[in-house]
PLY file of the C-alpha trace (Angstrom):
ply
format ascii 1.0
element vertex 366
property float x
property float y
property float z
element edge 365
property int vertex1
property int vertex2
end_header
-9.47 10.09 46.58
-11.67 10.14 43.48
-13.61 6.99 43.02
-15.30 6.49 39.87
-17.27 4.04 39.76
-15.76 1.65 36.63
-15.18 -1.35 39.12
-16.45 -4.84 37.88
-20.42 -5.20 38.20
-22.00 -8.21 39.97
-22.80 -9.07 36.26
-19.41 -9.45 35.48
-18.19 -11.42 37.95
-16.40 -14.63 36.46
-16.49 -12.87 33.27
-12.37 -12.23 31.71
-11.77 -8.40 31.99
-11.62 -6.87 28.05
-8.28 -4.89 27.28
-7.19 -3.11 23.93
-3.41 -1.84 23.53
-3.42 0.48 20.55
0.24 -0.05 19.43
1.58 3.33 17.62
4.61 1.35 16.52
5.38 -1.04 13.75
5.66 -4.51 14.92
9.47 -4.61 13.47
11.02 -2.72 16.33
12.05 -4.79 18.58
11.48 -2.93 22.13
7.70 -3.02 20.95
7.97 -6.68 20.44
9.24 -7.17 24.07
6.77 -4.61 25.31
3.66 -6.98 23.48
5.75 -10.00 24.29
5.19 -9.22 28.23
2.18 -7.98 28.32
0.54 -10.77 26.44
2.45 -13.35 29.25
0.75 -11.01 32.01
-2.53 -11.19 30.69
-2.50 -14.58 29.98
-1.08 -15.52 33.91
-4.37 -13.20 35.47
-6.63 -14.25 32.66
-7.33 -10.99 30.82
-8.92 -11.27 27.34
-6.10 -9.10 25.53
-5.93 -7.71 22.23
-2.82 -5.95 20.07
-4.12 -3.68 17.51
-1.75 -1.84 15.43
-2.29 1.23 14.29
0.85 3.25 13.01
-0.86 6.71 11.83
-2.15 9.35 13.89
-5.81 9.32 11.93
-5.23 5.15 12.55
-5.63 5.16 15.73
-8.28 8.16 16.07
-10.41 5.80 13.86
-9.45 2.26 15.58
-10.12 3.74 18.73
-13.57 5.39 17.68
-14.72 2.05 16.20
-13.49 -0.22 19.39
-15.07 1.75 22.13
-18.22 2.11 19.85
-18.77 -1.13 18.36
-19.85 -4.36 19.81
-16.90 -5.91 20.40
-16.09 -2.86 23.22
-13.02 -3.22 25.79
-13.26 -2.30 29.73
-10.27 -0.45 29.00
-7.63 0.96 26.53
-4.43 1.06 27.10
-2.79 3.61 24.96
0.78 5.39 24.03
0.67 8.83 22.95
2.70 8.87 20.06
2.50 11.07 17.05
-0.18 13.98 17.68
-3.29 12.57 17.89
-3.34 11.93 21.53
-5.39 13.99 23.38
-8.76 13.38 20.59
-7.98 9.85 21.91
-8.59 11.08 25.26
-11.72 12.78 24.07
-13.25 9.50 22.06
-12.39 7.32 25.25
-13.90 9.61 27.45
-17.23 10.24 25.82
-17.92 6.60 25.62
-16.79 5.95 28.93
-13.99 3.69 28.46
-11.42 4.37 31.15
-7.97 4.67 30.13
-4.97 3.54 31.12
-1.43 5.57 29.07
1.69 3.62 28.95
5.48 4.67 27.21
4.18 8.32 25.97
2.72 10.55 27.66
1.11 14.27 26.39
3.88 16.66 25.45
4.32 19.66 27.56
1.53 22.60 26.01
-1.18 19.64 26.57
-0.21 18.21 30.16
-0.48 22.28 31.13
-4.11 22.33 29.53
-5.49 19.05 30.96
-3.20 18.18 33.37
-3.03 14.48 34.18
-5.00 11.20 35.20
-8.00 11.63 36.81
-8.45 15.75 36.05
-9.58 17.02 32.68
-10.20 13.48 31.21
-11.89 11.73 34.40
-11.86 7.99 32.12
-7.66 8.57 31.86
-7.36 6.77 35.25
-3.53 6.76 35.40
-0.34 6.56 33.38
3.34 4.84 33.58
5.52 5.91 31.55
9.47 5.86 31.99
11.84 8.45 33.13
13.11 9.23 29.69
14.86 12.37 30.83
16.94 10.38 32.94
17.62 7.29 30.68
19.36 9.95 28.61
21.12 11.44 31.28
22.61 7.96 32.13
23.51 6.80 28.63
25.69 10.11 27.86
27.36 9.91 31.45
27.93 6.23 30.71
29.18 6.77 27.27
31.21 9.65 28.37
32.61 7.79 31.12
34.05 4.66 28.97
35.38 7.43 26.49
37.12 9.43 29.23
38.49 5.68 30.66
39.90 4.75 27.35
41.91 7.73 27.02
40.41 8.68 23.65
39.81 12.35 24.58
41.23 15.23 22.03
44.11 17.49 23.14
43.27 19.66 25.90
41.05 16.78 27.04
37.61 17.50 24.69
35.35 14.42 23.60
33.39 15.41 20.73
30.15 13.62 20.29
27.14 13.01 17.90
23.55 12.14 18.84
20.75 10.71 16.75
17.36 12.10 18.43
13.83 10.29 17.50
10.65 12.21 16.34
10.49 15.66 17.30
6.77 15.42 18.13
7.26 12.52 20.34
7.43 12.69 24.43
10.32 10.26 24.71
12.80 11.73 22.22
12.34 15.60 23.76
13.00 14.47 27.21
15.92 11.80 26.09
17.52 14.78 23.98
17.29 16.92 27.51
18.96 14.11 29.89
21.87 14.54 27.00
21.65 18.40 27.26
21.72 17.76 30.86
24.62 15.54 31.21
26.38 17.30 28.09
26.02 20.70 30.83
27.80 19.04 33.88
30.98 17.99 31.74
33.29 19.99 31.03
35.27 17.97 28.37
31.93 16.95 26.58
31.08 19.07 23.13
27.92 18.10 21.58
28.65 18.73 18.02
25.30 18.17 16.50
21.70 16.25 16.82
20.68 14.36 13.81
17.17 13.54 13.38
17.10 9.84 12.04
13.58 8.88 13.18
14.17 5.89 15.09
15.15 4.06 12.26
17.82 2.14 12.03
18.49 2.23 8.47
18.41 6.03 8.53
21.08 5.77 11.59
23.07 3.28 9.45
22.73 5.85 6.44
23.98 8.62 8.47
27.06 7.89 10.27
29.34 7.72 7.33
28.18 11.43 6.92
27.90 12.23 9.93
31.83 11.15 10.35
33.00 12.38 7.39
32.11 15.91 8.71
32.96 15.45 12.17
36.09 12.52 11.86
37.40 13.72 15.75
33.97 11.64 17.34
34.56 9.64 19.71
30.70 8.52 21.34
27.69 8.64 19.26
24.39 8.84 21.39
21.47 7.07 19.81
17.90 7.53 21.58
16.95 3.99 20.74
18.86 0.87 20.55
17.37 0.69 16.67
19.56 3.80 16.14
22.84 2.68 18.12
22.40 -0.74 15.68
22.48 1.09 12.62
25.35 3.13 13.88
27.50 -0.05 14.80
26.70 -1.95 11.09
28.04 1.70 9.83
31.29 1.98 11.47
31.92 -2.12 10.92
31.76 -1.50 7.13
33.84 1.77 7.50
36.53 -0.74 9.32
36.14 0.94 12.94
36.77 -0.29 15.91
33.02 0.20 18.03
33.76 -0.08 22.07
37.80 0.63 21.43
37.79 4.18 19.05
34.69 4.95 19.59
31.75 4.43 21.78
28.33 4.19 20.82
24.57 2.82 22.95
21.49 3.23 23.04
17.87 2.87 24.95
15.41 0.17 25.24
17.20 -2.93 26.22
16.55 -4.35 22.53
17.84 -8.00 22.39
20.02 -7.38 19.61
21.40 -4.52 21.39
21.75 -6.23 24.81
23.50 -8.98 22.92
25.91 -6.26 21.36
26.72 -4.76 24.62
27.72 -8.19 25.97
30.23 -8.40 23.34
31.44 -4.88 24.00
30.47 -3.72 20.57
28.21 -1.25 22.26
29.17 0.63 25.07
25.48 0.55 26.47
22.01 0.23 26.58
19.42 2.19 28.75
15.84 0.25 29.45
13.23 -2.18 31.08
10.47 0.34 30.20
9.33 -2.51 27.89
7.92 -4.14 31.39
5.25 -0.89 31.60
2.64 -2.63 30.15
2.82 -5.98 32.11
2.94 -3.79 34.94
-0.13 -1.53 33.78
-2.07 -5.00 33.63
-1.78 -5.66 37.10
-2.78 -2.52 38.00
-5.52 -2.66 35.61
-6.32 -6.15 37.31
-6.33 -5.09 40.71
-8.72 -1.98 40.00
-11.31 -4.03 38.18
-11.31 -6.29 40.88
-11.44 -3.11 43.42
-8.49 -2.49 44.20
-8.21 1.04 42.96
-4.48 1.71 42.63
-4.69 5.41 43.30
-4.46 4.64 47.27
-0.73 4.77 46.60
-0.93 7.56 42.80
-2.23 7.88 39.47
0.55 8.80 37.82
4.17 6.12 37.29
7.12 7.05 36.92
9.29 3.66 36.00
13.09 3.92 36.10
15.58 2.40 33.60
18.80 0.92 34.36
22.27 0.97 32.01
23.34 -2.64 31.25
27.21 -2.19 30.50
28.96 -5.21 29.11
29.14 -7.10 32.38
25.83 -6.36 33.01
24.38 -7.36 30.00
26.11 -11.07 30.71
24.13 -11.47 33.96
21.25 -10.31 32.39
21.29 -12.74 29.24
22.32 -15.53 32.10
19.15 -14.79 34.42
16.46 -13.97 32.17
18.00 -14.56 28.43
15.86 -13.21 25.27
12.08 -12.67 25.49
11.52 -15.91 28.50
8.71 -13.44 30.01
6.79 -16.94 31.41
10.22 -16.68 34.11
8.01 -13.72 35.62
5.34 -14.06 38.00
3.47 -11.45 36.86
0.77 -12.43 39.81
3.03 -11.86 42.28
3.18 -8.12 41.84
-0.74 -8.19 42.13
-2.35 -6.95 45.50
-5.49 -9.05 44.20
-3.78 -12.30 44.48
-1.59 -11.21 47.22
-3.54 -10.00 50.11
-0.64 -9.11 52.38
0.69 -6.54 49.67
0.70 -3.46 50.86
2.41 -1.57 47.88
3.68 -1.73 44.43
6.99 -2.76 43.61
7.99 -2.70 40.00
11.51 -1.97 40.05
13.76 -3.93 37.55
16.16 -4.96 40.32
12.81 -6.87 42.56
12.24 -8.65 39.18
15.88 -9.71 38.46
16.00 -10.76 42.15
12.72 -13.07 42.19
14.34 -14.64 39.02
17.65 -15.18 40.15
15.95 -16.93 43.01
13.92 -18.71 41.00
16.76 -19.91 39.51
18.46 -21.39 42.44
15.40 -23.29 43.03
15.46 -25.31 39.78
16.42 -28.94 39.67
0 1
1 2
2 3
3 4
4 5
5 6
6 7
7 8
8 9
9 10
10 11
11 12
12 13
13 14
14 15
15 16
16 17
17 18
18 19
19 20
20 21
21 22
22 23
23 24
24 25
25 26
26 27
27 28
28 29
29 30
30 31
31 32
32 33
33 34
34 35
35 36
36 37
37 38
38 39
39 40
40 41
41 42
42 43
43 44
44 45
45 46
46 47
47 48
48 49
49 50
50 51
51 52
52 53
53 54
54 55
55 56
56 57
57 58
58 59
59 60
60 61
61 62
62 63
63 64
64 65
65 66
66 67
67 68
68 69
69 70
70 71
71 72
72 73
73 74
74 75
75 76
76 77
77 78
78 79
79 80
80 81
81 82
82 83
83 84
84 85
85 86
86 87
87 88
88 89
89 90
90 91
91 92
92 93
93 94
94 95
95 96
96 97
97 98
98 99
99 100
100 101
101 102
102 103
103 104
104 105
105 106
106 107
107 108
108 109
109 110
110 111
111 112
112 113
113 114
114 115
115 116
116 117
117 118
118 119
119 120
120 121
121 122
122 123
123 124
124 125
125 126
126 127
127 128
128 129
129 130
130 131
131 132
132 133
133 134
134 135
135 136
136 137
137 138
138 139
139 140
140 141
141 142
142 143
143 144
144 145
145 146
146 147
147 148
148 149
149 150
150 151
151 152
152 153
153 154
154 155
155 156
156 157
157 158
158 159
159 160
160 161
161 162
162 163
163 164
164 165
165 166
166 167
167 168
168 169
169 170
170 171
171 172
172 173
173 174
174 175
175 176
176 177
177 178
178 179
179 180
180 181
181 182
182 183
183 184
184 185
185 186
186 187
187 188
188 189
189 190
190 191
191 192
192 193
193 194
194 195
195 196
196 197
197 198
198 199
199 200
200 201
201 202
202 203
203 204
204 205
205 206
206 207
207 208
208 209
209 210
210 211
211 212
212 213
213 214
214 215
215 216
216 217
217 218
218 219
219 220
220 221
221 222
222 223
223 224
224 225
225 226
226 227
227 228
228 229
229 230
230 231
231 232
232 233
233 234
234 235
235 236
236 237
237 238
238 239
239 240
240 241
241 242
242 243
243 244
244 245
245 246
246 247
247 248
248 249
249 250
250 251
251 252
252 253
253 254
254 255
255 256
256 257
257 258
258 259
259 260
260 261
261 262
262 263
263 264
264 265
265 266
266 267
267 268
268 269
269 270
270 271
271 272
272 273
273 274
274 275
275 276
276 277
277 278
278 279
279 280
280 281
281 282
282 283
283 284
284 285
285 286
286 287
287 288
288 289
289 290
290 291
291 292
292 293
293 294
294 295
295 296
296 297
297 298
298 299
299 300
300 301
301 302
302 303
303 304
304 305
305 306
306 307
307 308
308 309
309 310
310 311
311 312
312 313
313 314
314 315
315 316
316 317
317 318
318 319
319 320
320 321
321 322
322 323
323 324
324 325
325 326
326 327
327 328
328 329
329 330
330 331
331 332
332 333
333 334
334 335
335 336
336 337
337 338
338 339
339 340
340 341
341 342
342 343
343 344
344 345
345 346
346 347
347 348
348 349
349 350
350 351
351 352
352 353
353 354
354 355
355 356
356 357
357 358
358 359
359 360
360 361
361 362
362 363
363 364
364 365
């Protein structure tokens, strides 16, 4: 195991641990809201002095990360998301000034992770990663989709379901691998003809500007696939003012687990939506915790891989009823530590732990 050295000093001892999320993403989306939302309740729960700095464009961030880890107000760590393409000079900037990094959400795209590989190799400062298993969030929203399609018996003659999907960026991780877990599940169907991929940015007003198009050229749709929830929400205001009938003619979700969308799902006006991911940060805290406080977390890896779950419309209920919108204080965020919990032996981040602890907090409430 490689140990380098970036543990607290005796001089810091009592002192808050510094950490800096560079946020790629406006702070209108809502997924990045509940990814900031947790990750500011985790850091306040183990006392870490945490800052949010937006910065949207690639040469943003180059130059808000050159001037943090430079300047005098300089983090113990970064914790960054490789969106756009600026991501491995981050790498670079962090790694001559010795700040060790920590990459949440997006990782490198495929031609980099083959030239530098991952945590801990080319870039010894990039300590470790989490970032969600996109391919298979997308994998699980078309089977769902397809599923609830094929149930409602809205299939074409000779059985065919025709659908649309509405990727992200090209250049980012997430919407290549999301677009693949479609390919994938788009493969193992028979009935299933993917008609065409629409780039609409993430955006939901771009989604919302595209579906009347998108139907008027392809009316025999029956599921559109968004890869965020931003998308499916643009898609649903679109077929409401075109008089459709969203979750009975046609099916549409989404990924990310946006409150808006969960609260759309639990009225059956989306078929689905894919996520938790917005937990990876809270969760890279902790680990981030534990390691300054030496407890290196690469005795079990360096590299995460968190799963998402599908929240269908009677999932969605049990969800709003156990944890509701944004009430991250329900989470014991110390509780996953292994520095507060000495009889931890290993990590356990999955969704379904933390929906368990708070249904059984809930029990215990007056």
């Amino acid at each position: 195991m490689l140990v380098l050295g970036f543990l607290a000093s005796a001089a810091d001892v009592g002192k808050p641990m510094k950490v800096d999320f560079i946020n790629a993403i406006p702070a209108h989306y809502q997924f990045w809201d509940n990814l900031v939302g947790a990750m500011q309740t985790a850091a306040q729960q183990l006392e870490i002095n945490f800052t949010n700095d937006v910065a949207v464009k690639p040469e943003e961030m180059v130059s808000e990360v050159t001037r943090l880890v430079n300047g005098p107000d300089r983090p113990d760590y970064l914790i960054l998301s490789m969106h756009g393409t600026s991501h491995t000079t981050l790498l670079k900037i962090a790694e001559d000034a010795k700040v060790p990094v920590f990459v949440i959400n997006a990782g490198l795209l495929e031609e980099d992770k083959k030239q530098y590989g991952g945590p801990r190799e080319h870039f010894k400062y990039w300590i470790g990663q989490m970032l969600p298993d996109e391919e298979r969030a997308g994998y699980d929203l078309a089977r769902t989709l397809l599923d609830r399609a094929e149930e409602s018996g809205k299939s074409l003659p000779g059985g065919s379901l025709e659908i649309m999907a509405l990727g992200g960026r090209e250049e980012d991780f997430p919407a290549v691998l999301r677009l693949a877990g479609l390919g994938r599940a788009v493969a193992n169907d028979h009935a299933a003809a993917l008609e065409r991929i629409v780039p609409a940015n993430w955006s939901q007003d771009e989604a919302k500007a595209r579906t009347p198009l998108i139907l008027e050229r392809f009316p025999n749709t029956k599921v559109i696939w968004a890869a965020n929830d931003a998308m499916a929400l643009g898609v649903l205001a679109a077929l409401e003012e075109l008089g459709r009938h969203p979750g009975e003619d046609i099916f549409v979700g989404g990924i990310d687990w946006d409150d808006d969308a969960v609260k759309a799902v639990a009225d059956g006006k989306l078929t689905a939506t894919v996520g938790g991911h917005f937990m990876d940060g809270a969760w890279a805290l902790v680990l981030l915790y534990d390691y300054h406080h030496g407890i290196d977390f690469a005795s079990e890896r360096t590299d995460w891989l968190s799963k998402m779950l599908p929240l269908t419309k009677e999932t969605a209920k049990e969800y709003l009823n156990t944890f509701g919108v944004g009430n991250w204080r329900k989470v014991d965020f110390r509780s996953f530590s292994k520095s507060y919990n000495s009889g931890l032996k290993k990590y356990d981040f999955s969704l379904n732990k933390v929906l368990l602890d708070l249904k059984a907090a809930k029990k215990g409430e007056p």
